[in-house]
N, C-alpha and C positions, 0 to 999 in steps of 0.2 A: 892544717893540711892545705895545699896550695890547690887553687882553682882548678890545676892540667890533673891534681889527681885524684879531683873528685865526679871527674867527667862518666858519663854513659857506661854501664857496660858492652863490650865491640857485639858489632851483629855477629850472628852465631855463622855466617860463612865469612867473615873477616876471622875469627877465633877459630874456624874449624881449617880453615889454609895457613894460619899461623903455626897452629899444634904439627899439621901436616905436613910441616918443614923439619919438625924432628924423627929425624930416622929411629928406628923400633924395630928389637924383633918382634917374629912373628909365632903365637904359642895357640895350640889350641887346650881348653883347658877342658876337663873330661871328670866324670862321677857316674858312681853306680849307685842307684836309689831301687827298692823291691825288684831289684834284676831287670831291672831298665836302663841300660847306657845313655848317655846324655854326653854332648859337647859342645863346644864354640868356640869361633875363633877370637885371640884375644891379643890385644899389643899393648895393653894397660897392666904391667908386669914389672915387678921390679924386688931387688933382693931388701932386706926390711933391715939384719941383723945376723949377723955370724955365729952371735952368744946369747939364747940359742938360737938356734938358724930358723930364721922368719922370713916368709915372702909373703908378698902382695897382690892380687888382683882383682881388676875391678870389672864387675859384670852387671849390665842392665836390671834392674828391676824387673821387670817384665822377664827376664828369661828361666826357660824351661833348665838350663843347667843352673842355675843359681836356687831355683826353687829345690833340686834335688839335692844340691852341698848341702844344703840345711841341714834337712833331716838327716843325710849318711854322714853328716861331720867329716868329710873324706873329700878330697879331689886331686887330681894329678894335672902339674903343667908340664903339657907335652912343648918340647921347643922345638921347634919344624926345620929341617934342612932344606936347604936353597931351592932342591930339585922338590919340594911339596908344595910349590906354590896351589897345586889343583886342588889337596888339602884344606888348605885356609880358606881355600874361594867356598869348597862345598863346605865347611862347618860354619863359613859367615851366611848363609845361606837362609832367612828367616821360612820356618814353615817346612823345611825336607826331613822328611819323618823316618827314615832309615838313613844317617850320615853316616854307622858303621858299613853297612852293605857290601862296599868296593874296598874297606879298609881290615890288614890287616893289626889284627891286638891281642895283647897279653893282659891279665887281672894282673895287676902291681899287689903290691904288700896290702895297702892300703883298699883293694876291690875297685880300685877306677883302672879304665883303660887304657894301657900306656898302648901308642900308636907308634907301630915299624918302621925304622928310617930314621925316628926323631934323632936329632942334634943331643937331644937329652930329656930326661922323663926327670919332675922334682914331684916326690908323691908325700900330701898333706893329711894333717890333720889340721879341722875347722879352729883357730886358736883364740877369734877373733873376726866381728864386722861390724863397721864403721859405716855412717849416711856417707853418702858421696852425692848430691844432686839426685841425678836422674837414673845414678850407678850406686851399688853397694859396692864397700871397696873389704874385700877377704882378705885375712890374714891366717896363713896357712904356717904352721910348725911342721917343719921340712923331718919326715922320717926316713925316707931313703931318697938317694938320687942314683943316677945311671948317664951314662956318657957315652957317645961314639965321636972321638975326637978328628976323627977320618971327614968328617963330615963339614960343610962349612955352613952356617944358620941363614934363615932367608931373614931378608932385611924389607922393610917395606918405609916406605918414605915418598909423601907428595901423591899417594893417590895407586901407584904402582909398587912394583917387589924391584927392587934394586939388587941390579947384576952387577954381582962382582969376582 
């Protein structure tokens, strides 16, 4: 292996403005644990597999929704239309103990909270999780999904939600 590529790993705000340059939508991802709702926002999301249909997400260690997937083997990623950016901001929101409050939702198939407006709701079963660092990375078996094609997805990229 050549010397340029055995170098340092980058400091983590070199790496975190790097990543920051790829545009991503924007999901909050949602579970119902002993009838407790739980959510967060997520843009660590990606489709896995068609045959059969596998998604991906990757959520903190530490978080209160990833502690609830566990046990319910269940989660829904909600995908947020453009006009939810307030959405994202209050479920990125570390510590706000009611996020549902202002928000309306429906129990999905699955008992996670699909949230009004979304671009599209993908509701899971737990199929799968992976170490990811400092993130678990879920791997959900896609049981139903839903669509409002009306809608356009918020996009976030570079720090802000990109208008388009």
């Amino acid at each position: 292996m050549s010397a340029a590529l055995q170098s340092q790993a980058p400091e983590p705000a070199d790496f975190r403005k790097a990543m920051g340059s790829f545009a991503a939508g924007v999901t909050v991802v949602t579970a119902c644990h002993e009838g407790r709702l739980v959510g967060t926002t997520v843009s660590a999301f990606s489709s896995v597999s068609m045959d059969p249909p596998l998604v991906m997400v990757c959520l903190k260690r530490d978080s209160r929704t990833l502690a609830a997937v566990k046990p319910a083997q269940r989660f829904c990623v909600n995908i947020l239309a453009r006009e939810q950016g307030d959405l994202a901001y209050r479920f990125a929101k570390s510590g706000a103990d009611d996020r549902f409050a202002l928000t309306a939702v429906e129990a999905g198939v699955c008992g996670a909270p699909l949230l009004a407006g979304a671009v599209a709701a993908v509701e899971c079963a737990l199929h799968a999780v992976h170490d990811g660092g400092d993130h678990e990375i879920l791997v959900g078996r896609v049981l139903r999904v839903t669509t409002d094609e009306t809608k356009a997805p918020l996009v976030y990229v570079r720090g802000g939600f990109l208008d388009t």
